[in-house]
N, C-alpha and C positions, 0 to 999 in steps of 0.2 A: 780269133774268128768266132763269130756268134753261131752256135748251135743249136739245131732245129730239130723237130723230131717226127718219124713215120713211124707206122706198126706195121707188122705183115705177118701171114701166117705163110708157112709154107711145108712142102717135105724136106726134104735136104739140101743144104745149099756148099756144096765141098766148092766150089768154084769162087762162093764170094768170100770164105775166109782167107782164102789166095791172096786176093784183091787188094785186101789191107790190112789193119793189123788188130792180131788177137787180143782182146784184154783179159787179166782176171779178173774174175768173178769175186775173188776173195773181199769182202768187206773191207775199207778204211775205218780207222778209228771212230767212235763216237763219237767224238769232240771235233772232227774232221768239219772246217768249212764245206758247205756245199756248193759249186759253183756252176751257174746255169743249170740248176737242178732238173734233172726230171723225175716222173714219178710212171712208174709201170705196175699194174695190176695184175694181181694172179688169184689163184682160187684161196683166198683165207686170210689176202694182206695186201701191203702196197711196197714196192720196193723204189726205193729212193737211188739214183743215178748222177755223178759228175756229170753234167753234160759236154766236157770237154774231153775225158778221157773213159768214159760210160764206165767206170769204176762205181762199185755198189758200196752209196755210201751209209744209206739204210736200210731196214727193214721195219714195216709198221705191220703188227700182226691187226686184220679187222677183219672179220666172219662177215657173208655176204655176197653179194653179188654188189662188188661196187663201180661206179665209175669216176673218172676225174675228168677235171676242164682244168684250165686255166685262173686266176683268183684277179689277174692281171696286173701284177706288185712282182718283184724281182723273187720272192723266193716262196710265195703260197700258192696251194692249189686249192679247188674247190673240189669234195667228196661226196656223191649223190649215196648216201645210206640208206637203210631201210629206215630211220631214224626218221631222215631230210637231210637238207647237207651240212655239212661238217669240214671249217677251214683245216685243213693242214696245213703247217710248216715245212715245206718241204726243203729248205734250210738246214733248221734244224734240225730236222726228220722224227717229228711229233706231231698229235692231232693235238688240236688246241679246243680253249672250248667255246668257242665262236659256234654256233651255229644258228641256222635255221628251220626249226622243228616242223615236220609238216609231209603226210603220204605222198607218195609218188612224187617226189623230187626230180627236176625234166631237164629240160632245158638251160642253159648256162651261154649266154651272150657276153660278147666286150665289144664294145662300140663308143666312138667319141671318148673316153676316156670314165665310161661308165662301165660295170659289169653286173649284169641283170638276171636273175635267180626267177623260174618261173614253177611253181609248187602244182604239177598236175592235179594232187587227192584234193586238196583247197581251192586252185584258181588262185590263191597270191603269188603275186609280183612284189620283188624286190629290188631297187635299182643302189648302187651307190658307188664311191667314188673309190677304185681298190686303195688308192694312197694313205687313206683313213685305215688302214690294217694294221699299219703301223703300232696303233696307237690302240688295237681292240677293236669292237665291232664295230662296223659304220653308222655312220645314223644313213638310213636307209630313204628313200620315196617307194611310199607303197601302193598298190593296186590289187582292188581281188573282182577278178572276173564275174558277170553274173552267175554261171556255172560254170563249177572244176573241169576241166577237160585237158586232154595230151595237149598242150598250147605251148607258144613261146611268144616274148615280148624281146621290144629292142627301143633303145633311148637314143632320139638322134639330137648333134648337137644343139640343136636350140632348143631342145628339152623335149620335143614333139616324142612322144612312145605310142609306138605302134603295139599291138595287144591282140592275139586271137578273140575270135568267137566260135564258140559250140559249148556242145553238152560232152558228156559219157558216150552216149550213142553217136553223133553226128557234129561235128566239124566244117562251118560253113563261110567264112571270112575272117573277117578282122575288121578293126575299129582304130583310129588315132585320137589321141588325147594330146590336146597341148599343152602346156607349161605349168598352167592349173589345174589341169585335169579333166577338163572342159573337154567333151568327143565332137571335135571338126570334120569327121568323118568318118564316114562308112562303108564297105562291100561285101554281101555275102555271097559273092558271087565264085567262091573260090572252094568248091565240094572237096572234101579232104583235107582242107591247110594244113601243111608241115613243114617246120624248117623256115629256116628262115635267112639269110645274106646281104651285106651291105655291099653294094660299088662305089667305084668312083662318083664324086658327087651327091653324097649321102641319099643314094636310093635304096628302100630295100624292097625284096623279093621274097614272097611269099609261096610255097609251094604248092599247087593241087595237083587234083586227078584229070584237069584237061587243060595244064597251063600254069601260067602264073601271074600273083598278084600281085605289082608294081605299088610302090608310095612314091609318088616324085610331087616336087610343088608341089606338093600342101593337098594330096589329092591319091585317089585310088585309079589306077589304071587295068585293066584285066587284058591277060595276052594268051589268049588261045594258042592252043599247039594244032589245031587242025585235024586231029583226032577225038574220036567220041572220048577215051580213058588216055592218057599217057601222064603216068604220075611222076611228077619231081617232087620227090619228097625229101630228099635232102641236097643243101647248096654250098658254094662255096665262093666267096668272094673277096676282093682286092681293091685297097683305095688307087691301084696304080691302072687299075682298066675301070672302063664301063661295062665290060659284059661279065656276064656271071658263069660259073660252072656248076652245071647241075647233074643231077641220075635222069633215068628217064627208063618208065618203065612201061609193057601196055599189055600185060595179061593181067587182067582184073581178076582172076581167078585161081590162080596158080597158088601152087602152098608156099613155094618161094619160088620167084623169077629170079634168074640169073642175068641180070641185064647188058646185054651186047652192043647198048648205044649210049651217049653221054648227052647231055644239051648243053648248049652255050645259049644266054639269055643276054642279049643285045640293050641294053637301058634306054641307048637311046633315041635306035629305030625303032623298039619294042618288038620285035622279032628272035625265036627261036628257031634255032641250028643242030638241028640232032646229026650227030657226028657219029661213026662206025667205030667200033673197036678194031683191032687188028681180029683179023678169024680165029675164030673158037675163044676168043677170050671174053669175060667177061669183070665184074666187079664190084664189091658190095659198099654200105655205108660207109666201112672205114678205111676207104678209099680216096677220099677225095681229098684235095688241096690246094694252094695257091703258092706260086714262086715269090720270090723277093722283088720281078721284074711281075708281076702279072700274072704271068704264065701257069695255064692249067695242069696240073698233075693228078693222076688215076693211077692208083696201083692193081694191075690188072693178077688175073689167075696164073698168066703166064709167068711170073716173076718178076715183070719188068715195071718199070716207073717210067709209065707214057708221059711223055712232055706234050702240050698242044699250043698252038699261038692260037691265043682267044680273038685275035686279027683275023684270021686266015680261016681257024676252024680246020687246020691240017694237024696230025700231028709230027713233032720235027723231033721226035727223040724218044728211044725205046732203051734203057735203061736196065740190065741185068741185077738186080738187086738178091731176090731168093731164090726156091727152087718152087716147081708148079703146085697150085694148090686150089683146094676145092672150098666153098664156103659151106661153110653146115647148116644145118636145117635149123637149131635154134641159134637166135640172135643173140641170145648171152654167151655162146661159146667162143673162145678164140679164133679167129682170123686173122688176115692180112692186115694191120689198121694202119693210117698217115697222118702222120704229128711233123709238122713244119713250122722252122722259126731260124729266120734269116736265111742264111745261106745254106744251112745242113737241114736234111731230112734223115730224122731216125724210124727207124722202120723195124716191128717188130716180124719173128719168126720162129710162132709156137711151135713148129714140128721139132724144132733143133736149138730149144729155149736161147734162141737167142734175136740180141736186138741190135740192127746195125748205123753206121752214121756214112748218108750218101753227101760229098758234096756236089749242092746241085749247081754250082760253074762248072763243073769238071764231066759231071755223072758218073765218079769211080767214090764206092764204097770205100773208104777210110778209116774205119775202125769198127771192129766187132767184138760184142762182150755174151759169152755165156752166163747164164743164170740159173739157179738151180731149182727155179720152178717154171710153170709155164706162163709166159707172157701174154696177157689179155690184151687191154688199151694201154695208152701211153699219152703223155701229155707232158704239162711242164710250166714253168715261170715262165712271161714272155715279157716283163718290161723292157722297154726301149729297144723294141721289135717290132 
């Protein structure tokens, strides 16, 4: 069975060790195949994971505040350093020396069978094909924004790349470029862009502060939320729906909003669905995620891994995963986070370093592994996923 992965922070979770089964932490040999690797982050390194039996098969010592993505090839990940990013092998559980040099390294897209590298401090775009890993770096398509800014790009299959616009200060739409590079289009109509998600039907979505920015046919569509502010700044989406899953937030002022609603973004009526949490719960960016069938997942403060039908906009599954936990004020700290690939979601839980594998037919947790540092993000290989 193919294995997926979530993160979660939590306090104590003596209930879901119960559930399934403990592993050791103890390391596998060096020379140990990695299989369905994942990689989990902690403060000073990355540790390398079986995805099948969460047995730790490495450790990469790296100083930093790092994160990973996906590299979209069976055993690399991508490492946003302070550097710029840097392929690891998470295979063989080494950093290689692939990279791409450049401040504030952002963003990390896979789409149509591209994976797209978007360089905040510069504004370069990188697009290329993960299969090319094999062999060394890619030869890349490149783009660099008129101004650097927190952006992200996405390459749809006929080559069409979509591309923020802003500066440093201000963040105001996005642009398409087709095949040649050529901008067919335009909207700046999108205050804040962030984030970004593919549906069914190669649409994406664009994130603002009162709505979102649709590409569909070869064109910019803007879809109000109805509200003066309500920001979807982060999304998540599936080639098996048209509707998307989003955050959704609406105190423009607050030091951090804990947000108590979700949106579901509709592609093809062009309508948004803000949907309720269960009470008192709420959920942050590494939260969100998409089922094998569609279906929306939010790992909530309660513990639990809310199912929703992005049909209906109900949710139909509230899933015991950790124990209750609270998001911290800065963003680089550990939390709850959700790493999903195929049928498993692993799910990290920094209160009690450990990371578990739910399967989501079932929603019973199936194996858990302590770690002997604390678990930040988590991610993983995800070819032929």
């Amino acid at each position: 069975m193919n294995r997926r992965g979530i993160a979660v922070i939590a306090a104590a979770s003596l209930a879901l060790a119960a559930c399934g089964n403990e592993t050791s932490a103890a390391p596998t040999p060096a020379s140990a195949v990695v299989n369905e690797p994942l990689t989990v982050t902690y403060d000073g390194g990355i540790q390398i994971l079986d995805g099948d039996t969460l047995k730790v098969a490495h450790t990469v010592p790296l100083a930093g505040f790092n994160r990973v993505n996906p590299a979209g090839d069976d055993r690399n990940v991508v490492v946003s350093t302070e550097a710029g990013f840097q392929l690891l092998d998470a295979g063989a559980g080494k950093l290689t020396d692939v990279t791409w040099p450049g401040a504030k390294p952002g963003h990390v897209v896979r789409h149509a069978g591209k994976t797209i590298l978007f360089t905040d401090g510069t504004g370069e775009v990188n697009s290329f094909d993960p299969k090319e890993l094999a062999t060394g770096k890619p030869q890349a398509r490149q783009y660099k924004t008129a101004q650097a800014h927190h952006g992200v790009a996405v390459e749809l299959a006929d080559g069409t790349m979509i591309v923020t616009v802003g500066t440093e200060e201000s963040r105001t739409g996005a642009l398409a470029l087709d095949k040649n590079g050529t901008e067919i289009a335009r909207n700046e109509q999108c205050p804040g862009v962030h984030g970004e998600a593919v549906a069914q039907g190669d649409v994406v979505a664009l994130g603002c502060e009162d709505g979102v920015l649709l590409f569909k046919n070869g064109a910019f569509t803007k879809v109000d939320s109805g509200r003066a502010y309500s920001r979807i700044g982060n999304q998540a989406g599936s080639d098996a729906s048209p509707v998307l899953l989003g955050d959704f937030k609406i105190e423009p002022d607050a030091e951090l909003e804990r947000p108590t609603n979700f949106s579901l973004i509709d592609t093809v009526t062009d309508k948004i669905t803000v949907v309720p949490m269960p009470q008192g719960v709420s959920y942050t960016f590494r939260s969100l995620n998409r089922g094998p069938q569609g279906e929306a997942l939010i790992l909530g403060t309660d513990g639990n891994l809310h199912v929703a039908d992005p049909a209906t906009a109900k949710i139909t599954h509230s899933w015991p995963v950790v124990a209750a936990w609270t998001e911290p004020l800065d963003w680089q700290q550990p939390r709850p986070a959700l790493f999903v690939r195929g049928n498993d979601a692993y799910i990290t839980e920094p209160a009690t370093k450990k990371v578990h594998q739910l399967d989501l037919t079932s929603g019973k947790v199936v194996n858990s592994v302590t770690l002997d540092a604390v678990p930040n993000e988590i991610s993983g290989a995800v070819a032929g996923h």
